[in-house]
C-alpha positions in Angstrom: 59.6 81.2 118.5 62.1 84.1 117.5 64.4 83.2 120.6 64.5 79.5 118.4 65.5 81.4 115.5 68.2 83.8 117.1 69.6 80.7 118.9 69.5 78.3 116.0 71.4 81.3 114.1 74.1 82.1 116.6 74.7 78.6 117.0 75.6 78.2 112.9 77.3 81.6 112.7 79.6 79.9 115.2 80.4 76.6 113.0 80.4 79.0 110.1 83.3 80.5 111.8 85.3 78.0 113.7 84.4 74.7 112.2 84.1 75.9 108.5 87.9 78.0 108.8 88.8 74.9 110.0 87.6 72.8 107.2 88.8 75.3 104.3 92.5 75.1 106.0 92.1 71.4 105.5 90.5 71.6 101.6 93.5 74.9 100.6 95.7 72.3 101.7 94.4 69.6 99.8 93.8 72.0 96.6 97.0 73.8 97.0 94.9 77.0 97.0 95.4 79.5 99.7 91.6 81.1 100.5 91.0 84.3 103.0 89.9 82.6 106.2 86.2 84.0 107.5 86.2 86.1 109.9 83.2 88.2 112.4 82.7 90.7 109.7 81.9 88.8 106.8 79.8 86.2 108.7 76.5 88.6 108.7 72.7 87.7 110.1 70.8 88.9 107.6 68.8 88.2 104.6 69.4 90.7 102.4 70.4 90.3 98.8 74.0 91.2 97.1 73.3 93.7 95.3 71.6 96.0 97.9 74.5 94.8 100.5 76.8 95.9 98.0 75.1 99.3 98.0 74.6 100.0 101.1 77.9 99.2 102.8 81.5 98.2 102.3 80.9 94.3 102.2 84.1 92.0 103.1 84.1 89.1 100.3 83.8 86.3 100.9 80.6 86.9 102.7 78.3 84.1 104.6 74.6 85.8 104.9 73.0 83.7 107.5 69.0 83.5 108.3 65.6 82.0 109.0 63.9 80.8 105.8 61.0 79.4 107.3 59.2 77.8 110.5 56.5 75.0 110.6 54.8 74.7 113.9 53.5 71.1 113.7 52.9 70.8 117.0 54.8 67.5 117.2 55.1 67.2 121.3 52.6 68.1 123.3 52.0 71.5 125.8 54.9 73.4 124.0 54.1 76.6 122.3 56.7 75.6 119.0 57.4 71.8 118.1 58.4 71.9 114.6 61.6 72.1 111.9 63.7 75.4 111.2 64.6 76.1 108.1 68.0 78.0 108.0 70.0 79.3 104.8 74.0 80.2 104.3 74.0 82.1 101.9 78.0 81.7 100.7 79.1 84.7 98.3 82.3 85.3 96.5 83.6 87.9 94.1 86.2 88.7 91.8 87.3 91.2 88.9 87.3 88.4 86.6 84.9 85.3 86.8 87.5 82.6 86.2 88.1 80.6 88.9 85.6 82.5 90.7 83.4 79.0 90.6 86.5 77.0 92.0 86.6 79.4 95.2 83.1 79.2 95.9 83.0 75.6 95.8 86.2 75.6 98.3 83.9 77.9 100.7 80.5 75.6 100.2 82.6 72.8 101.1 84.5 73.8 104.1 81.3 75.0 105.2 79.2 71.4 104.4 82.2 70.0 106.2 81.6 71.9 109.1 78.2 71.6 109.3 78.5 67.5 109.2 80.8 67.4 112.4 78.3 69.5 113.9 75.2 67.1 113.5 73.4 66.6 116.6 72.1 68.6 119.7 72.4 72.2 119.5 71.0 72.9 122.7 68.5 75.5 123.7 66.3 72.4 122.1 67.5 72.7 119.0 68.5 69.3 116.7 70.2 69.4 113.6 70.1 65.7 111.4 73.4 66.5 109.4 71.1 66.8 106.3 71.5 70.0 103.6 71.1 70.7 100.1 72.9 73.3 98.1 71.9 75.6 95.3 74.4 77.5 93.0 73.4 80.7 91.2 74.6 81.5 87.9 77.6 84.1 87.8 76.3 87.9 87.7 77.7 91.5 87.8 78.5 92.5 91.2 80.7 92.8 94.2 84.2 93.3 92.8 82.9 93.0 89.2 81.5 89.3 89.3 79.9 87.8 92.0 78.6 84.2 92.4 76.6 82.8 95.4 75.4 79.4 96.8 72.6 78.4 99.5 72.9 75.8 101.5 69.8 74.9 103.0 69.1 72.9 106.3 66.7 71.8 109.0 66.9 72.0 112.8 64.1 70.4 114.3 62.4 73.0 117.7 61.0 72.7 120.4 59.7 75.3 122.8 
């Protein structure tokens, strides 16, 4: 099951990074804006919350925080140890000294990202199938990272099998 996990993770951190830089050149250009492309470091697999990454390490802003929400083993095809969905969540985080306009960036980021994620509907590999499907969840502004810091999950299934 964790080799599910680890795959289904790699696999997003690498539309993360190429398909959703991809997707925020496109929505700059359409918005006129010019947002800091993603890069290794700031693509992180970990579950951990701002204010204790902010804490504990220099964090590069904006941040994706990528992991495993949760596993159901429903056993939907037989003589496989796993048959079930993945849940996984991007957690999308952007700070600045001010919170004006901090909302507009973080809806550039959560949409380059959505956009990435839609191109990438289909077979994962390693037996892994994502539907295109998500849902996204904004968090209020709070005090953190540069001064403010504002965050969004976006939530998705990848059915297993293993």
């Amino acid at each position: 099951m964790a080799n599910l996990c680890m795959a289904g993770l790699e696999k997003l951190r690498g539309i993360v990074l190429l398909g959703g830089n991809a997707a925020l050149a496109d929505v700059a250009a359409r918005d006129q804006m010019q947002w800091k492309l993603l890069d290794e470091k700031s693509v992180l697999l970990e579950n951990v919350g701002a204010d204790l990454a902010d804490q504990n390490r220099s964090v590069i802003y904006p941040a994706v925080y990528l992991y495993s929400a949760r596993m159901e083993n429903v056993l939907r095809r037989k003589f496989n140890g796993f048959a079930g969905p993945i849940r996984f969540v991007a957690d999308v985080r952007c700070t600045r000294e001010r919170y004006d306009g901090l909302e507009r960036e973080l809806a550039a980021y959560v949409e380059a990202v959505t956009m990435a994620l839609g191109n990438n509907a289909g077979a994962w590999g390693q037996n892994l199938t994502y539907s295109g499907a998500y849902a996204v969840k904004f968090e209020p502004v709070k005090l953190g990272g540069k001064n403010f810091i504002q965050s969004a999950k976006i939530e998705i299934e990848v059915e297993a099998c293993g």
